[in-house]
C-alpha positions as CSV (number, residue, x, y, z in Angstrom):
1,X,-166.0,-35.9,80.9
2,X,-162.4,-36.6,81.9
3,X,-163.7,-40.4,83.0
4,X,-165.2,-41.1,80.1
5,X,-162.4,-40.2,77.7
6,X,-159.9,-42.2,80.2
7,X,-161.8,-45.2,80.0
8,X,-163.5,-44.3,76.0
9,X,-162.0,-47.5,74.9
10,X,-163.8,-49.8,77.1
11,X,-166.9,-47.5,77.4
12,X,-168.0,-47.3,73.4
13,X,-164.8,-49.4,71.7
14,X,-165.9,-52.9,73.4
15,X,-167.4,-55.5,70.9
16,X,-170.6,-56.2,73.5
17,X,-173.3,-54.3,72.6
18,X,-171.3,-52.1,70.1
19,X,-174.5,-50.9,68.4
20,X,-175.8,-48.9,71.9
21,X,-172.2,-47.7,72.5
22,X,-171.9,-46.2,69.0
23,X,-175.3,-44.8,69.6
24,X,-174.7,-43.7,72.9
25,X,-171.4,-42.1,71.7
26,X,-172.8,-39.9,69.1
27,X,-175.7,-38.7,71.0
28,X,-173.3,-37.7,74.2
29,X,-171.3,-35.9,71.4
30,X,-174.6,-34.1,69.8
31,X,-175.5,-33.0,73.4
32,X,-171.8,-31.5,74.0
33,X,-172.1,-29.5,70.3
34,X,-175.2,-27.7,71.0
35,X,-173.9,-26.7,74.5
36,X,-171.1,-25.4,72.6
37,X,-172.9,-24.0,69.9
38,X,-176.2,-22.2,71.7
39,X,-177.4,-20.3,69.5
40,X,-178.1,-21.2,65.8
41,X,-180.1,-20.1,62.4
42,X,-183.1,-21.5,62.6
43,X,-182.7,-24.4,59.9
44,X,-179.7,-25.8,61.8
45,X,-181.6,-25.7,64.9
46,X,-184.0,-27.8,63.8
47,X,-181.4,-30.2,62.2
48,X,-179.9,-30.5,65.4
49,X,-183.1,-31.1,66.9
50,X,-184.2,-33.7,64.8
51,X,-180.8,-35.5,65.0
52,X,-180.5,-35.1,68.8
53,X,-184.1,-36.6,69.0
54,X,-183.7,-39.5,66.7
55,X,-179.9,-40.0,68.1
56,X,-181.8,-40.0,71.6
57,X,-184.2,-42.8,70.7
58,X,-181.5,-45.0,69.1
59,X,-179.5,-45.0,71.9
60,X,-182.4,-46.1,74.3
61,X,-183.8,-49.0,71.7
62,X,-180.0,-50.2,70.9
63,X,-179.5,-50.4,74.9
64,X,-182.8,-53.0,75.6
65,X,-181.9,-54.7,72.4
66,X,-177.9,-55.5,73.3
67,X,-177.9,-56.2,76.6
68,X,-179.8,-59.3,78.2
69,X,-181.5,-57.0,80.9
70,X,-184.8,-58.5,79.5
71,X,-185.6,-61.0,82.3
72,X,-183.7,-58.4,85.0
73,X,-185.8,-57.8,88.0
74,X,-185.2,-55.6,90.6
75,X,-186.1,-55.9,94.0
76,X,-189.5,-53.7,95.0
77,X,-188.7,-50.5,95.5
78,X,-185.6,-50.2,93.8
79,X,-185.1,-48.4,90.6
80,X,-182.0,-48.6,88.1
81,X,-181.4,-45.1,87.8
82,X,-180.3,-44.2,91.2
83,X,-180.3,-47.2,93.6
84,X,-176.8,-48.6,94.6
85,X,-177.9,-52.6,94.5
86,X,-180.4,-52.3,91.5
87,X,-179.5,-52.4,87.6
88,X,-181.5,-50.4,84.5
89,X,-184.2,-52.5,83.3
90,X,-185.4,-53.4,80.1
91,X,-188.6,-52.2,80.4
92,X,-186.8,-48.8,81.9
93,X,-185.0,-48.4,78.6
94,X,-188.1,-49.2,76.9
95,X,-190.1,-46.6,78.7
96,X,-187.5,-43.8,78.5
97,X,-187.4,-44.6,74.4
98,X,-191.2,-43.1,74.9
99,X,-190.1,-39.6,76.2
100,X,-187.5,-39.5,73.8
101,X,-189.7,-39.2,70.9
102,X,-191.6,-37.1,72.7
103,X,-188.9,-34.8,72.8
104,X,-188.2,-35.1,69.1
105,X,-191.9,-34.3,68.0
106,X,-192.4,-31.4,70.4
107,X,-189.1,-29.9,68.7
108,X,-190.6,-30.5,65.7
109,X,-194.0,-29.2,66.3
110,X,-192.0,-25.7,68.1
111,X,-190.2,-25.0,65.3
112,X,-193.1,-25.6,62.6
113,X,-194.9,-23.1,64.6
114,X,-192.1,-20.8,64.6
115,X,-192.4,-21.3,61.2
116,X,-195.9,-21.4,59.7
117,X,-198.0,-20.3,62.2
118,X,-199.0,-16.8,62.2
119,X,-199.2,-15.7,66.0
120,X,-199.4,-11.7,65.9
121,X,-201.3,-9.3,68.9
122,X,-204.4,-8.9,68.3
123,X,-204.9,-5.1,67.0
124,X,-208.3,-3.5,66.1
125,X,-207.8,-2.5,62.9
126,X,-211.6,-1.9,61.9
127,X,-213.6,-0.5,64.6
128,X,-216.6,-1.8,63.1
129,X,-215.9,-5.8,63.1
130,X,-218.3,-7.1,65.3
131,X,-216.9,-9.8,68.1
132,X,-218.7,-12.2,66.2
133,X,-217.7,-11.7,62.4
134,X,-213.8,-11.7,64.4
135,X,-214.6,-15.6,65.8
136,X,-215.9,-16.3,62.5
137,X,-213.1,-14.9,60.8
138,X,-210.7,-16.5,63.1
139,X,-212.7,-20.4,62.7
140,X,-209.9,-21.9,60.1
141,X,-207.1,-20.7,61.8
142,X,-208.4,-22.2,65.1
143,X,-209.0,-25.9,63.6
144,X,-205.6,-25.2,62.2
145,X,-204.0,-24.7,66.4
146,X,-206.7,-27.6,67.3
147,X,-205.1,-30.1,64.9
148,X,-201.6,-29.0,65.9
149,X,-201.8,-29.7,69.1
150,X,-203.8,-32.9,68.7
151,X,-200.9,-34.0,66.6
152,X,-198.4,-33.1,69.1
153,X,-200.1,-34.7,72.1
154,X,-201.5,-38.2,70.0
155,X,-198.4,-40.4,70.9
156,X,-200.1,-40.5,74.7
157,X,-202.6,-42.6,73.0
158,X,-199.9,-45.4,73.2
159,X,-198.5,-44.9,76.5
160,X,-200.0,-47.6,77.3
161,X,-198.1,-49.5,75.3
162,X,-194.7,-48.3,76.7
163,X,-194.1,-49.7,80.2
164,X,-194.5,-47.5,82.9
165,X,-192.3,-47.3,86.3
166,X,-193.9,-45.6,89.0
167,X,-191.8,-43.1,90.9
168,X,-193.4,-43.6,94.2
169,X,-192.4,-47.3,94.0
170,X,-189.2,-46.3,95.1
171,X,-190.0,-45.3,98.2
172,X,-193.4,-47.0,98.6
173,X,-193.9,-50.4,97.2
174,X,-191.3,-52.7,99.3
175,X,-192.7,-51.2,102.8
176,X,-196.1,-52.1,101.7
177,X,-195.6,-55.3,100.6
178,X,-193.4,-55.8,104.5
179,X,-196.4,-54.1,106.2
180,X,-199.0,-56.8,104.5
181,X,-196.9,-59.7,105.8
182,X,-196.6,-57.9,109.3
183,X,-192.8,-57.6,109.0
184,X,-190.7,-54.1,110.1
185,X,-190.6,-52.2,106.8
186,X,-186.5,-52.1,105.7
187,X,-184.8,-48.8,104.0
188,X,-184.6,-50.2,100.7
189,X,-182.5,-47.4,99.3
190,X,-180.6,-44.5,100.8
191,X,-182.4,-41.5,102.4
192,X,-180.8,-39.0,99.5
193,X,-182.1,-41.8,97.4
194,X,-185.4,-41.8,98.0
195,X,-185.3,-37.8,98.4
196,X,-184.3,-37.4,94.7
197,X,-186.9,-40.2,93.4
198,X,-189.4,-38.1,94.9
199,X,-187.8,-34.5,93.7
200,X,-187.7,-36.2,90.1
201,X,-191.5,-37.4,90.7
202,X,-192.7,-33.7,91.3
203,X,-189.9,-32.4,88.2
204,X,-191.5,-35.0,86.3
205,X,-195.2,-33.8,87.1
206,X,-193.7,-29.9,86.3
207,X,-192.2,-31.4,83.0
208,X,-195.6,-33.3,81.6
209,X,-198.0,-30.5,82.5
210,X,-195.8,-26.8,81.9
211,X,-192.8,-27.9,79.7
212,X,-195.2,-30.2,77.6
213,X,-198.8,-29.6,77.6
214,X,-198.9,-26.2,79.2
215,X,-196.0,-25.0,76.3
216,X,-197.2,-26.7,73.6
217,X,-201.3,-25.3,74.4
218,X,-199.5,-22.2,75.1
219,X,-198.0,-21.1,71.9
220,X,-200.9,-22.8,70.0
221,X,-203.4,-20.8,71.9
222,X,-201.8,-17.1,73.5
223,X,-203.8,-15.2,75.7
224,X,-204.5,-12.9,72.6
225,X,-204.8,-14.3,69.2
226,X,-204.0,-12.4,66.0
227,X,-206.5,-10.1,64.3
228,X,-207.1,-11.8,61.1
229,X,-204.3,-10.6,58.5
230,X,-202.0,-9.0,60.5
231,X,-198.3,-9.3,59.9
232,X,-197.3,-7.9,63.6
233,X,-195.2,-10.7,65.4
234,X,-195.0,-11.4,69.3
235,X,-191.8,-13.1,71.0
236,X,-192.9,-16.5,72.0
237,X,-192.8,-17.5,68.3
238,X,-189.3,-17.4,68.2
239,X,-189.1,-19.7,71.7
240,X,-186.9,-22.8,70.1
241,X,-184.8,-20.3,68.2
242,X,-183.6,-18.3,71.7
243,X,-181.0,-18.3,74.1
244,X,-183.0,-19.5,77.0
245,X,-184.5,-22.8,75.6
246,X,-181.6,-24.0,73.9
247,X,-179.7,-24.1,76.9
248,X,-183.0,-25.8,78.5
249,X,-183.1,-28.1,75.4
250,X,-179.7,-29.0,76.3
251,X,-180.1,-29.7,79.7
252,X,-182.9,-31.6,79.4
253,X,-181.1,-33.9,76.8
254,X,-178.6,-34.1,78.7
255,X,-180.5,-35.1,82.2
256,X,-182.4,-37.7,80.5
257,X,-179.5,-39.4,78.9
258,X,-177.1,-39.0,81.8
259,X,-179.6,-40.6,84.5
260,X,-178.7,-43.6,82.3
261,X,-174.9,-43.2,81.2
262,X,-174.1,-42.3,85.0
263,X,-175.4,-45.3,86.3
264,X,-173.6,-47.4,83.8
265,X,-170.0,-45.3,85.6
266,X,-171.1,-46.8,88.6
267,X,-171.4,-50.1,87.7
268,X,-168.7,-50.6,85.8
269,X,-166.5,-48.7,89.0
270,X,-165.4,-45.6,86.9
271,X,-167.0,-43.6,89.6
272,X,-168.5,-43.7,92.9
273,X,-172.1,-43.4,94.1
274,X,-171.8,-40.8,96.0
275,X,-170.5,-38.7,92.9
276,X,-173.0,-40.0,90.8
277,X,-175.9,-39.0,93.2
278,X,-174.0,-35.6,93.4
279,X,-173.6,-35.1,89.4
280,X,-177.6,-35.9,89.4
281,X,-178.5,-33.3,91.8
282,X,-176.0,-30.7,89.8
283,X,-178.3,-32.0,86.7
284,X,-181.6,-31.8,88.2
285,X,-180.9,-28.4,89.5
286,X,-180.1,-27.2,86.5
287,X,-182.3,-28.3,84.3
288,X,-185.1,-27.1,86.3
289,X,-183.8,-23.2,86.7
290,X,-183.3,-23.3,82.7
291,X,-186.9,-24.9,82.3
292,X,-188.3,-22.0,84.4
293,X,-185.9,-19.2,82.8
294,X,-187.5,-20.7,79.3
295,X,-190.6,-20.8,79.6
296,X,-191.7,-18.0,82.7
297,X,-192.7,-15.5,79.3
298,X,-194.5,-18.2,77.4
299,X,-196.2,-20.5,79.1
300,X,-199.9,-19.3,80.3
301,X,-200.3,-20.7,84.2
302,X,-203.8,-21.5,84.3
303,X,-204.1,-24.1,81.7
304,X,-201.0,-25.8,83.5
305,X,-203.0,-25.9,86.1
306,X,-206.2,-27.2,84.4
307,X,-203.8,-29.9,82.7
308,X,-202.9,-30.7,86.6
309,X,-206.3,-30.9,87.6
310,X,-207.3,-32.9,84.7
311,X,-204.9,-35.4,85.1
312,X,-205.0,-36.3,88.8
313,X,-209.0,-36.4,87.6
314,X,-209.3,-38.6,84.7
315,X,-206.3,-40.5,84.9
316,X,-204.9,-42.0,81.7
317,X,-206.8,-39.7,79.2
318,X,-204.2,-37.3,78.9
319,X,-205.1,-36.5,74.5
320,X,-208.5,-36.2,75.6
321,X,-207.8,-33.6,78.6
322,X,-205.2,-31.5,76.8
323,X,-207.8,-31.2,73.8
324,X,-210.0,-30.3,76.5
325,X,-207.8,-27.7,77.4
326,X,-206.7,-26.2,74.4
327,X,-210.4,-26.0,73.5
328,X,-211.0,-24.2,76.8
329,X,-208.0,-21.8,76.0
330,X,-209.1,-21.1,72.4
331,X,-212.2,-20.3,73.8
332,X,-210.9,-17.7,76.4
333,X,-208.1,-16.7,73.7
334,X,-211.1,-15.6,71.2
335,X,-213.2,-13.6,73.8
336,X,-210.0,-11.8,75.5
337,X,-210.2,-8.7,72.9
């Protein structure tokens, strides 16, 4: 904090690229307001939400639009993010735009079910409702979770649009290519280096199939659904609204856009690399405790584990196996009375 406002002038005042500074500027100042301000009503919540999304996203797009990183290369196995000798590409900034929309219409879709989804215990009520007349009674509602999730998990139907940078590249790809042409393999990057790539590969696979999928199949689907007309309410709906995932919501913000902005101190000599590979393990380590802290109550292990399976299975399909999924967990939900 205390570099950036020494050096504010030339980090977001210069006339190069002003448009991703500006951008970058007011998102880094969102981020510090809602660590500030933790806990909200639930209307500015979702403002801030929305705006920290959509602020998120800009800054990304303005970044591969101003700066000519469009023909950058950087050698195999290095990445932008973390290597010493390598710079962010375009197609990095590109790719990270993707997850930043993700993180704007999960918010959204958290808080809408916060709001208009009716998630109570189930309760029997009538002794005499038959299992089946309770599925039938329950069929809209279902569709209703179905189509929710569907819309929250349709933009992976353009992943394929967005480029995509393997982890394992970092530590894999230049030693393979050495090995094909019979030379010694050569440390491309540092041995903390490649430790964190590979940290952030496995927090990456924790992110996509518990903090993601698994959450958002979660609160669609609980292990209990409601008895048809009830009015009691359970926890988990008010999960964007508490203490515990705003300071995750935070910290995952902040992680995403500070794998960038610290890389940018390092560059332009504000700091060193050995700081900035210390800040990102502070970062890393605390994002992940606050993603576990949020979600321990909420999340419903075994269709994160189905997700896992389902992915490492039938690669690149990842709407159709979470709608597998969520099937699968209505399914069990409806029959767990």
């Amino acid at each position: 904090a205390l570099t950036s406002l020494y050096n504010g002038r030339r980090l977001f005042l210069e006339p190069t690229g002003r448009s991703h500074r500006l951008a970058g500027l007011a998102h880094l100042l969102c981020i510090v307001a809602g660590a500030i301000f933790v806990v909200a009503p639930p209307y500015q919540c979702l403002v801030y939400d929305v705006c920290l999304g959509m602020l998120g996203t800009a800054a990304t797009l303005t970044a591969a639009r101003a700066f000519p990183h469009k023909t950058l290369t950087n050698a195999p196995g290095q990445s932008g993010t973390l290597s010493e000798h390598a710079y962010v590409t375009q197609g990095e900034m590109i790719e990270h735009s993707f997850y930043q929309l993700l993180n704007l219409i999960q918010a959204v879709y958290l808080h809408s079910v916060t709001w208009l989804v009716d998630m109570p215990e189930l309760q029997h009520r009538n002794d005499d409702i038959s299992i089946p007349s309770m599925a039938r009674l329950s069929l809209w509602p279902m569709l209703m979770r179905l189509a929710a999730v569907w819309m929250v998990t349709a933009p992976w139907l353009f992943r394929h649009r967005f480029p995509v940078n393997s982890f394992s590249a970092n530590w894999i790809a230049k030693n393979e290519k050495e090995k094909k042409e019979g030379k010694t393999p050569t440390k491309t990057n540092s041995w903390l280096e490649t430790k964190l790539y590979q940290i952030k590969k496995w927090q990456y696979v924790f992110y996509k199939h518990t903090i993601l999928h698994g959450l958002n199949v979660s609160i669609a689907f609980p292990a209990v659904l409601p008895a048809p007309g009830s009015t009691q309410q359970t926890s988990d709906i008010r999960l964007p609204l508490s203490s515990s995932w705003r300071i995750f919501w935070v910290c995952l913000n902040a992680s995403y856009v500070m794998e960038f902005y610290l890389q940018s101190l390092v560059k332009r000599r504000f700091i060193s690399q050995r700081s900035m590979l210390g800040l990102q393990r502070v970062l890393m380590a605390a994002s992940s405790l606050s993603a576990v802290l949020a979600v321990k109550d909420v999340v419903r292990p075994e269709l994160c584990i189905i997700s896992v399976v389902m992915n490492f299975t039938n690669r690149g399909h990842d709407v159709t196996n979470i709608m597998f999924v969520a099937i699968l967990a209505g399914i069990l939900s409806v029959v767990v009375i």
